[in-house]
C-alpha positions in Angstrom: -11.3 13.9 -33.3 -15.2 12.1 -33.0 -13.2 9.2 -34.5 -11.0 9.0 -31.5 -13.6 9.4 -28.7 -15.6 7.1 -30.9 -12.8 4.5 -30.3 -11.8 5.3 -26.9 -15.4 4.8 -25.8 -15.7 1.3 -27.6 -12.3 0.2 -26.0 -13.9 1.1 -22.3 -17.1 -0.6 -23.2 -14.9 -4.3 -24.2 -12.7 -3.4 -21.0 -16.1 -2.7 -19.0 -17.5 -5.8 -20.8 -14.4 -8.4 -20.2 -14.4 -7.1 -16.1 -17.9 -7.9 -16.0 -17.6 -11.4 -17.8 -14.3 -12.3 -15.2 -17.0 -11.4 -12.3 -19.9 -13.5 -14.0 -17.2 -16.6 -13.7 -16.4 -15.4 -9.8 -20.2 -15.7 -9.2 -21.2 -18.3 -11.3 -18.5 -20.7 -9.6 -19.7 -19.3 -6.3 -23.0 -20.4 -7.2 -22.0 -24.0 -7.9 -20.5 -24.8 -4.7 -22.6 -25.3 -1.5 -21.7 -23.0 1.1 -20.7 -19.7 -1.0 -23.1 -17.6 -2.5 -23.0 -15.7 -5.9 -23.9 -12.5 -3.4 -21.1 -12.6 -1.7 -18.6 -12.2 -5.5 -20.7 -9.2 -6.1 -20.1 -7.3 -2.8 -16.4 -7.9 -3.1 -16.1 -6.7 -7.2 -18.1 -3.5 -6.5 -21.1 -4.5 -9.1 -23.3 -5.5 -6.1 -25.8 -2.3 -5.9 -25.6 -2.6 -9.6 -26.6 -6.1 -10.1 -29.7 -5.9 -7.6 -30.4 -2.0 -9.0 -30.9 -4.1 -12.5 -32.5 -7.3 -12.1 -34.7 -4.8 -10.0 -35.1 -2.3 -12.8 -37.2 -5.8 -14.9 -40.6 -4.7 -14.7 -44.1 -4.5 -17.4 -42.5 -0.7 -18.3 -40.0 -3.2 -20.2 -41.8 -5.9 -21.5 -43.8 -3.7 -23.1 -41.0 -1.9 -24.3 -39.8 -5.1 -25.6 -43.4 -6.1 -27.6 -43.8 -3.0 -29.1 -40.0 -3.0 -30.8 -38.3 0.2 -28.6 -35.4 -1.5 -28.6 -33.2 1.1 -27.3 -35.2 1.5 -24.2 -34.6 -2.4 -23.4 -31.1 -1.7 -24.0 -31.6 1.4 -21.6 -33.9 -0.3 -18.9 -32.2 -3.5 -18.9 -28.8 -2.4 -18.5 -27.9 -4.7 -20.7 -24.2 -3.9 -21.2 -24.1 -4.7 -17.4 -26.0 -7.6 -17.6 -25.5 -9.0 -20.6 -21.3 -9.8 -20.1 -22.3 -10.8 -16.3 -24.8 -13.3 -17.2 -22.2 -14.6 -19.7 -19.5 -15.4 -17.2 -21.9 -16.8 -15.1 -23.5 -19.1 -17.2 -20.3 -20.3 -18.7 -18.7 -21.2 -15.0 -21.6 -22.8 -14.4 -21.7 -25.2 -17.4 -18.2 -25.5 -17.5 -17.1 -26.1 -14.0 -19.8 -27.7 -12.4 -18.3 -31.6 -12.7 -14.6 -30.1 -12.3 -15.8 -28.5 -8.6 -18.3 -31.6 -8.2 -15.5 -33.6 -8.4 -12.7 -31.6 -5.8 -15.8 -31.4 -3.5 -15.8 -35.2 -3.6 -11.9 -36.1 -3.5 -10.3 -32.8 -2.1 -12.8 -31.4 0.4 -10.7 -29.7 3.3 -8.6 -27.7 0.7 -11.6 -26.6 -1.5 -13.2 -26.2 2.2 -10.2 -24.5 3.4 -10.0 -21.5 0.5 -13.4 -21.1 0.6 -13.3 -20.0 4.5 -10.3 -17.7 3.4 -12.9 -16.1 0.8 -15.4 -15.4 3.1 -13.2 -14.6 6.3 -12.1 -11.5 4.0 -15.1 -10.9 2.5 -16.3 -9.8 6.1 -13.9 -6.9 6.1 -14.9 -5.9 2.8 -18.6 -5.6 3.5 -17.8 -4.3 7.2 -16.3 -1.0 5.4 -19.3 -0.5 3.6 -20.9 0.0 6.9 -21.1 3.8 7.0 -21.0 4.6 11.0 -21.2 1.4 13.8 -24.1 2.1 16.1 -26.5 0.1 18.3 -28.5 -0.9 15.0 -25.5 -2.1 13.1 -24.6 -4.0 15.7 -27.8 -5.4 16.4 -28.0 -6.3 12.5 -24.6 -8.1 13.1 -26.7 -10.0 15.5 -29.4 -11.1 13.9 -27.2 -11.6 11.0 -25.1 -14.6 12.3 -27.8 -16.1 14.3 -30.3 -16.3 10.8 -27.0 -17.5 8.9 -25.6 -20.0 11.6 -29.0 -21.7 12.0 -29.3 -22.0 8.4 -25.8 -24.4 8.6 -27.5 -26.5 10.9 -30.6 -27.7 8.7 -30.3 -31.0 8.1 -30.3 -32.4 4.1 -33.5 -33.7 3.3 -35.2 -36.2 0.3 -37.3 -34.8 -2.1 -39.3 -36.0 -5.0 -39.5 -35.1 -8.5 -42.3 -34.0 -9.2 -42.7 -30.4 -11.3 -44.0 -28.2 -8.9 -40.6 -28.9 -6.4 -37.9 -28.0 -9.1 -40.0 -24.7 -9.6 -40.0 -24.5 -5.7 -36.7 -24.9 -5.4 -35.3 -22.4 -8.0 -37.6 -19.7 -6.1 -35.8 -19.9 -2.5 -32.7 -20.9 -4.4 -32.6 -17.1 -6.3 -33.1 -15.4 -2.7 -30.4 -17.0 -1.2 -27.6 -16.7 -4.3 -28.3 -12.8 -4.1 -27.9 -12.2 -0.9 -24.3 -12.6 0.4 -23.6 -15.3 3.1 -26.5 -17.5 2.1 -25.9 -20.5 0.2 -28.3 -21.1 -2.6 -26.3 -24.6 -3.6 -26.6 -25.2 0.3 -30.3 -24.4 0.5 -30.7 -27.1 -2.7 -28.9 -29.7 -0.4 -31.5 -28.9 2.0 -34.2 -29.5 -0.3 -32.6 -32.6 -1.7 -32.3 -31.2 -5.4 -28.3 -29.9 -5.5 -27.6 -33.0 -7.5 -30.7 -33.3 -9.3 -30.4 -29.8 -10.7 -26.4 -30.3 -10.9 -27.0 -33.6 -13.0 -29.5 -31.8 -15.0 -27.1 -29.0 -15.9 -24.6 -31.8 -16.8 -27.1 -34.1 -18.7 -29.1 -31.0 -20.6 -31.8 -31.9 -19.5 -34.2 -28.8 -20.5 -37.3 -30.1 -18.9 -35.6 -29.4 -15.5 -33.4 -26.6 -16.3 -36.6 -24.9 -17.5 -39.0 -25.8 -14.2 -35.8 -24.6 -12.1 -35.3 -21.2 -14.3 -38.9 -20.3 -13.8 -39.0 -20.5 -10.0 -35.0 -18.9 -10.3 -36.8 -15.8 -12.5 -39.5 -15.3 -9.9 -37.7 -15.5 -6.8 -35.2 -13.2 -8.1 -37.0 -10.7 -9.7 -39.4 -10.2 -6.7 -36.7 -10.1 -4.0 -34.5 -8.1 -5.8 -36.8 -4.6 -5.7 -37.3 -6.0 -2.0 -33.5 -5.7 -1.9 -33.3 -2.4 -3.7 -35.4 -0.6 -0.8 -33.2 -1.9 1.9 -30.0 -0.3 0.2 -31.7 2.8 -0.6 -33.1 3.5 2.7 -31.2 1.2 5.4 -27.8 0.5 3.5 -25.7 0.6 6.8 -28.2 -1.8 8.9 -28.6 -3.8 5.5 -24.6 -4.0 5.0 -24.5 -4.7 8.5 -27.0 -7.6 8.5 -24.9 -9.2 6.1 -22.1 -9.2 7.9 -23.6 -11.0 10.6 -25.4 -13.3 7.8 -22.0 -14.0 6.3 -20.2 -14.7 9.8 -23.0 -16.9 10.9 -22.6 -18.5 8.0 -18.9 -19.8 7.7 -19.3 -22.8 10.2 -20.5 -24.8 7.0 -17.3 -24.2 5.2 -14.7 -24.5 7.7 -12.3 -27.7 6.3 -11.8 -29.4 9.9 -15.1 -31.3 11.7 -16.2 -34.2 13.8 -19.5 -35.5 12.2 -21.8 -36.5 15.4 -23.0 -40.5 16.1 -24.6 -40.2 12.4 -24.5 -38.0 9.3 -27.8 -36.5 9.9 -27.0 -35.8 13.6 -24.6 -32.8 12.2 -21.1 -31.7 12.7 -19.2 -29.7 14.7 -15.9 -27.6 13.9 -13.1 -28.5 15.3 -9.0 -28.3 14.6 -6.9 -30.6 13.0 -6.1 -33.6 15.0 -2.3 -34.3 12.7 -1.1 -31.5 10.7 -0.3 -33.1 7.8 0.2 -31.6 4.2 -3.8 -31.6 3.9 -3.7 -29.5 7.0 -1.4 -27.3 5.6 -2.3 -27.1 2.4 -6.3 -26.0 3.8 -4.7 -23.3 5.9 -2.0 -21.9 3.3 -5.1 -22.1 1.2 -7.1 -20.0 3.5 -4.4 -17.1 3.3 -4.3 -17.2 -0.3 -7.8 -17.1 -0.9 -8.5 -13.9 1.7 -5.2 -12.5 0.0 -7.4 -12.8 -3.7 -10.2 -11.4 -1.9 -8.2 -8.1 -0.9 -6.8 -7.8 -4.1 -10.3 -8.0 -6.1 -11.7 -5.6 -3.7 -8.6 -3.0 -4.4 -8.6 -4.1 -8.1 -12.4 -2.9 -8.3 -12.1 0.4 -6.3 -14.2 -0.5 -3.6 -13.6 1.4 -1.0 -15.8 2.5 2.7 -17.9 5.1 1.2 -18.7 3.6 -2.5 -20.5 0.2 -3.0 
């Protein structure tokens, strides 16, 4: 009889472990394309209270753990069978698919463009039910939401150099933005100017950069994250609810159809197609399926109004 539960529990922890790892790929792919953040997977599998409760949960209680040998409590504190699978999935879409999605960025924009508007357009109804009762705050987070996440779509790529200190830079505000749902962190590296510096670095394995980027990514992250961890303990509706906003704000720089202004650097703006042709088509058909994978996740991973 212990043999059986013994089993049963190892089967739930590889069926726990494969979810996680399928999730890691969702945000890890996320992560590589400018415009959609890692966040935004999270919320929509049900792991994202988790994932910031976790990263949060990284303190000196367990790197000391960790010196001295207690094993078991790094196992414990970590949360490393929730970490460990999700980190996995991530890493490997990121090494994996990052010239395969540079490379429909580059020759198949509006339907890549197109499916990823249908992924977030859904993705505001899953984080909208998370909102536990619609009141003058919520709404006021809604607010401030899509005015913080629209003006961050209309900052204009700039040039930077290569000097240490900038990659380092760069991984920091790059972290806060891939937790947090709506908010780019590919995007905020084409701000900066490193999206295909850190991309080709990734590609070329070039460990002097990954490394400088990885340290400012562990700071950023870990620091935010508990910052994060208040807000959904204490103001989860107005924090849900700022994110709806952030996400909504957030979708002009995504949507497949625009009219770039006299130059490149004087912006876009969104507009419908002027022939519906099959690339027309194909972005919008794309759109529906994408918000119809979205809804299917969400169901898939038991997220419902009242659990997160």
């Amino acid at each position: 009889m212990e043999t059986d539960t013994q089993e049963g529990s190892f089967a739930g922890l590889r069926r726990r472990a494969a979810g996680l790892y399928v999730r890691g790929l969702a945000m890890g792919t996320a992560d590589v394309i400018p415009g959609v953040s890692g966040g935004t997977m999270a919320l929509i599998t049900g792991i994202y209270d988790e994932l910031v409760g976790t990263v949060a949960g990284i303190d000196r209680d367990l790197l000391t753990a960790l010196v001295r040998g207690r094993f078991g409590e790094v196992v414990q504190r970590a949360n490393l069978v929730f970490l460990v699978p999700l980190l996995a999935g991530i890493f490997t879409a990121i090494v994996t698919l990052a010239k395969g999605i540079t490379w429909l960025l580059q020759h198949h924009p509006v339907p890549v463009w197109g499916a990823l508007t249908g992924l977030i357009a859904a993705s505001l109804f899953v984080v909208a039910r998370q909102v536990r009762g619609w009141n003058a705050v919520a709404y006021a987070a809604v607010i401030v939401g899509a005015v913080a996440g629209y003006t961050v779509t209309l900052l204009v790529p700039v040039e930077t150099g290569v000097e240490w200190y900038k990659f380092t830079g760069a991984g920091l505000i790059a972290s806060v933005a891939m937790i947090l749902p709506g908010i780019s962190g590919s995007f905020l590296l084409v701000v900066m100017g490193k999206y295909q510096q850190v991309l080709a670095a990734v590609n070329d394995r070039d460990l002097q950069i990954i490394l400088l980027f990885g340290a400012g990514f562990a700071t950023g992250i870990l620091g935010f994250s508990r910052v994060l961890r208040w807000l959904l303990a204490h103001a989860h509706s107005t924090t849900m609810a700022f994110l709806v906003g952030l996400m909504a704000g957030s979708m002009r720089k995504v949507w497949p159809f625009r009219q770039v202004l006299d130059t490149p650097e004087a912006g876009f703006v969104c507009t419908l197609p002027v022939v519906w042709d099959d690339t027309a088509l194909l972005a919008f058909g794309l759109m529906v399926v994408a918000a119809a994978v979205v809804l299917i996740i969400e169901r898939a991973a038991g997220v419902t109004a009242t659990r997160v």
